[in-house]
BAVEX-627647 format. One line per 2 residues: their letters; for each residue x, y, z of C-alpha. Coordinates in nm, 2 decimals, padded with zeros to 4 digits. Each point is the difference from the previous one (the first is absolute). Example, Ala and Ser with C-alpha at 12.3 -4.5 7.8 and 13.67 -1.06 7.14 Angstrom:
2
as> 01.23,-00.45,00.78 ~ 00.14,00.34,-00.07 $
//
This chain:
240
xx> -01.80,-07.99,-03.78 ~ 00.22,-00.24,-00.21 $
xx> -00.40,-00.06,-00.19 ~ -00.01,00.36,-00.09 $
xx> 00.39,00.00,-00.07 ~ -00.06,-00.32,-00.25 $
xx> -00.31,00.20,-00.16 ~ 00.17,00.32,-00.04 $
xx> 00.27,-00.20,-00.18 ~ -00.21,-00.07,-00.28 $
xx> -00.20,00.29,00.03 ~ 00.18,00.30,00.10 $
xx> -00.20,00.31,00.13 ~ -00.09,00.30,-00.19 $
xx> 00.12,00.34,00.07 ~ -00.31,00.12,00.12 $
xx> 00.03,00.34,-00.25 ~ 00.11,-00.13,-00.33 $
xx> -00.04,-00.39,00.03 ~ 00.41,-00.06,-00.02 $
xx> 00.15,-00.32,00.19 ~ 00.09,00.05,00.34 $
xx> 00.14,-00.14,00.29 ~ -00.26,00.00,00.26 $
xx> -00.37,00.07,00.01 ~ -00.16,00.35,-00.01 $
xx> 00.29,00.16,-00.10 ~ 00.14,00.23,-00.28 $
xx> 00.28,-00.09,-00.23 ~ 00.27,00.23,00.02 $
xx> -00.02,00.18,-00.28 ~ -00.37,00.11,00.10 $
xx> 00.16,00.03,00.38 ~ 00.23,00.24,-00.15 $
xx> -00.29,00.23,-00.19 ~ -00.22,-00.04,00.29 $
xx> 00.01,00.39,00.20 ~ 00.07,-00.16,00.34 $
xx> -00.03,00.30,00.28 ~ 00.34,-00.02,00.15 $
xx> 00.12,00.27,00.11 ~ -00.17,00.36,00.18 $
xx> -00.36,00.02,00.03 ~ -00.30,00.12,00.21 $
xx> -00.03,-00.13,00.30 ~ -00.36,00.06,00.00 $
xx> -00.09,-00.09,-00.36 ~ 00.25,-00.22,-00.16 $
xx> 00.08,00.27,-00.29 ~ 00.36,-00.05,-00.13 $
xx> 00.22,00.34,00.07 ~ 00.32,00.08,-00.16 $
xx> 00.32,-00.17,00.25 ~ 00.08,-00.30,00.09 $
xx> 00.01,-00.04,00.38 ~ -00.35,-00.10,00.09 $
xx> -00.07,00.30,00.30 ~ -00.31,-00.11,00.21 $
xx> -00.10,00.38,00.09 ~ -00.02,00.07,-00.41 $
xx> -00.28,00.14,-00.10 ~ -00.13,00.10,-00.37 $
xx> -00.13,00.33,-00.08 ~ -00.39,-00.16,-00.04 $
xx> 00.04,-00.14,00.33 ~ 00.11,00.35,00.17 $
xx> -00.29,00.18,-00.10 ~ -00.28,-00.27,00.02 $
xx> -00.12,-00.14,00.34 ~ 00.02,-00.38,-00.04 $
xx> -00.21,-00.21,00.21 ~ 00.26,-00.26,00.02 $
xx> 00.39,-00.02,00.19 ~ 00.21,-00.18,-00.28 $
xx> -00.04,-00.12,-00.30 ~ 00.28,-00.27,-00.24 $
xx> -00.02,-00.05,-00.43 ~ 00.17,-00.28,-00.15 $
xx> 00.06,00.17,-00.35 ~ -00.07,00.32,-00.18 $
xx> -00.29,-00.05,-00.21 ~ 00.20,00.02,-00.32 $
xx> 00.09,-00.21,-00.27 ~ 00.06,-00.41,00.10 $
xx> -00.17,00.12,00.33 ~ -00.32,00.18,-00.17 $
xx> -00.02,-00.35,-00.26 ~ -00.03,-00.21,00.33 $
xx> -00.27,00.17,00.21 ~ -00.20,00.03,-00.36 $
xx> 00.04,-00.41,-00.02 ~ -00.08,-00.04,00.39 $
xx> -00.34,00.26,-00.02 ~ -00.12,-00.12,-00.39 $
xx> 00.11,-00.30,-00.06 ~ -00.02,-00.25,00.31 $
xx> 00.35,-00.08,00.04 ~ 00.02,-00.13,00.34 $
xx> 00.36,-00.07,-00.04 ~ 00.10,00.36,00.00 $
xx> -00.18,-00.02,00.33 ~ 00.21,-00.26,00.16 $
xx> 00.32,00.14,-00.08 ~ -00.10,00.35,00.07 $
xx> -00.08,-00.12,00.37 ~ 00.36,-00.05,00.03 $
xx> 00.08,00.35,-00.14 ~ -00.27,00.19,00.23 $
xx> 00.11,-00.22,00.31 ~ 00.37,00.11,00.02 $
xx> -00.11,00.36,-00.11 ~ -00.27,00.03,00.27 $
xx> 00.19,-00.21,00.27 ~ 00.10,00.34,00.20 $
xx> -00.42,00.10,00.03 ~ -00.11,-00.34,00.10 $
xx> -00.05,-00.12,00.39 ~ -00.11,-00.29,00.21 $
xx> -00.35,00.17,-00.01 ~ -00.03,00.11,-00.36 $
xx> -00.32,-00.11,-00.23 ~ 00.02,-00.01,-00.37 $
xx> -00.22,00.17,-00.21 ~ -00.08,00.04,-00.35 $
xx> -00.15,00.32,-00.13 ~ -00.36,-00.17,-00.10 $
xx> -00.14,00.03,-00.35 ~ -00.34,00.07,-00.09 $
xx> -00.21,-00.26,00.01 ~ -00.12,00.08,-00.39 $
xx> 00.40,00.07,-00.10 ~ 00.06,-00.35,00.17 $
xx> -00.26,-00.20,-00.12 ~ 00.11,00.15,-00.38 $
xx> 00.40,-00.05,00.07 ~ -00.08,-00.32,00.18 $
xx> 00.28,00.08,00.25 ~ 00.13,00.20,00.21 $
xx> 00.37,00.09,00.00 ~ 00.07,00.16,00.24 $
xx> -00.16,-00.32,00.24 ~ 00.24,-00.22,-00.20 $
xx> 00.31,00.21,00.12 ~ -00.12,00.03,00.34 $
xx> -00.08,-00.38,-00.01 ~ 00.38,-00.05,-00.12 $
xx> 00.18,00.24,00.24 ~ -00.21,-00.18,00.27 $
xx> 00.09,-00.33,-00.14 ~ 00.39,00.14,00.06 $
xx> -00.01,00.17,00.32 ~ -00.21,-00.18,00.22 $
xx> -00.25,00.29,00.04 ~ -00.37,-00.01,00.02 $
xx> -00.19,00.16,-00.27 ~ -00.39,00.06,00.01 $
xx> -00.07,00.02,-00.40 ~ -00.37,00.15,00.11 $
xx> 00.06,00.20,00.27 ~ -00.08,00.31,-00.27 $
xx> -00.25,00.09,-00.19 ~ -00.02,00.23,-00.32 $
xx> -00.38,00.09,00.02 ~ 00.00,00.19,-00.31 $
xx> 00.16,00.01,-00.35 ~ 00.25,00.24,-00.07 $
xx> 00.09,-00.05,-00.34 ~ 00.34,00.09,-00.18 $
xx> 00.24,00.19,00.16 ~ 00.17,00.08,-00.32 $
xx> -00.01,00.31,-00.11 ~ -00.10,00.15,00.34 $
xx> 00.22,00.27,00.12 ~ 00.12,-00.05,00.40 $
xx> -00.26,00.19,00.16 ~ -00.25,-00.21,-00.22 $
xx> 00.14,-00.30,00.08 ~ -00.09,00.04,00.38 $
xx> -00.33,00.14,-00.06 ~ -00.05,-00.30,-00.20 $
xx> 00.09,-00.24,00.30 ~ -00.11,00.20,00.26 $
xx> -00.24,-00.21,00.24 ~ 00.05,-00.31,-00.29 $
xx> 00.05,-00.24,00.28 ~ -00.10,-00.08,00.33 $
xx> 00.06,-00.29,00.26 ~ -00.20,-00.27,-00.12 $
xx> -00.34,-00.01,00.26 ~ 00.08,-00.36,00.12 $
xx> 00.35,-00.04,-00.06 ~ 00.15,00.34,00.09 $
xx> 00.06,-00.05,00.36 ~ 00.29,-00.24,-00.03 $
xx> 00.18,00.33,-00.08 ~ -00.05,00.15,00.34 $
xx> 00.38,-00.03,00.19 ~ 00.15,-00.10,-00.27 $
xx> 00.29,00.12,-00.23 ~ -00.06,-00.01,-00.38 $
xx> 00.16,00.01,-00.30 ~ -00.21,00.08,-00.27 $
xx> 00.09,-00.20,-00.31 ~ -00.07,00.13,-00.38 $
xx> 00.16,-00.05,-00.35 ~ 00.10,00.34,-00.13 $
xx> 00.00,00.34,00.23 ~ 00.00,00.30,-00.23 $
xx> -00.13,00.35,00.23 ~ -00.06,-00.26,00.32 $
xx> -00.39,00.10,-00.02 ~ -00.12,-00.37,00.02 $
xx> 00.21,-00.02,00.26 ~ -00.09,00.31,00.18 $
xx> -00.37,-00.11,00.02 ~ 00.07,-00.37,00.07 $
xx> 00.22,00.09,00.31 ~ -00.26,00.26,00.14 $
xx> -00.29,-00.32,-00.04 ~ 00.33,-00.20,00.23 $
xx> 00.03,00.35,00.27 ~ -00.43,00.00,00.00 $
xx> 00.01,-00.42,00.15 ~ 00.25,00.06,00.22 $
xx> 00.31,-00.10,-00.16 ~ 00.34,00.13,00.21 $
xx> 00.32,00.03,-00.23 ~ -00.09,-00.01,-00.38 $
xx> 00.22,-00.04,-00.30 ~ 00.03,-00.03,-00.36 $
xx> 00.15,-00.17,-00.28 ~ -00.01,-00.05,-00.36 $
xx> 00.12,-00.21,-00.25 ~ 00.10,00.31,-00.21 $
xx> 00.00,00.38,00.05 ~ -00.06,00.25,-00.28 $
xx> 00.31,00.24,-00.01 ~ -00.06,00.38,-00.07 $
xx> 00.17,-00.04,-00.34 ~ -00.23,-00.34,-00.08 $
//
């Protein structure tokens, strides 16, 4: 400790958004604290989606998650996916900042602390194994790495598998968004079992009409899994 005290003394961390000083590692400074669109007051219980109020209500629901049947109990977002917050998932996913990962595992931990148990399993919504070996890494296993890292939890990074591309979601309305996913991933054939029994929260970077999620926590219900949750790093708001 007093090591990494003397180092940081003459060479202070970087705000992990704009590269200011700052006190302690994977942080932000407080200016890009301040612009960051922290969900902090109402939202779904079952997606994360930030509602107008301010007392946080666990039996609110959004008006997407009224009318669609979600395959999953609860689901947490750490930010809207707006401004500061859409510039740090766009560093994260394109350019390889695995320090936005470590100091978002700190962010999703105390978001997602009410949805995670003695028995729960981390995982990571799985890329394709072209998109992955083009982008190198995969994001969302970084965050659930991190939020493992911080709770204590056990994560299986493979216990899903994305058997086919699926492209861009952009520009895809919502029905085509889960006809786009739909039967996209599946347990993985030697690896999917650990899922049996077990609670899970499904980790991913950026929820926007929660069909990624819908088809990654159907592949959890198919091996097994009991309780299954989700939560993202940010969630698209209506007016995004």
């Amino acid at each position: 400790m007093k090591m990494q005290t003397a180092v940081n003394a003459v060479f202070p961390p970087d705000c992990v958004c704009c590269g200011a000083p700052v006190e302690t590692e994977f942080g932000l400074c407080a200016a890009c604290w301040a612009e960051t669109p922290f969900i902090t007051g109402a939202s779904c219980d079952q997606c994360g989606m930030p509602l107008p109020g301010s007392d946080p209500d666990p039996d609110l629901r959004c008006d997407d998650c009224l009318s669609i049947a979600r395959p999953w109990d609860k689901g947490r977002a750490v930010f809207a996916y707006a401004g500061n917050g859409r510039r740090l998932v766009l560093r994260l996913k394109h350019g390889d900042q695995a320090a936005i990962a470590r100091a978002s595992g700190k962010w999703i931990a105390t978001r997602a602390a009410p949805l995670i148990t003695d028995n729960t399993l981390i995982v990571p919504i799985p890329l394709h194994w072209w998109r992955l070996f083009r982008r190198r890494v995969n994001q969302s296993a970084l965050l659930g790495q991190a939020l493992a890292n911080e709770t204590g939890a056990a994560m299986a990074p493979d216990a899903l598998r994305r058997i086919r591309g699926t492209g861009s979601q952009d520009g895809r309305d919502r029905e085509g968004r889960f006809a786009n996913l739909r039967d996209s991933i599946h347990p993985h054939p030697r690896r999917g079992h650990i899922l049996a029994g077990r609670d899970v929260l499904l980790v991913d970077d950026v929820m926007t009409s929660g069909a990624t999620f819908a088809a990654a926590a159907q592949a959890c219900h198919d091996a097994g899994a009991g309780n299954v949750c989700v939560t993202a790093l940010a969630r698209v708001a209506k007016d995004a």
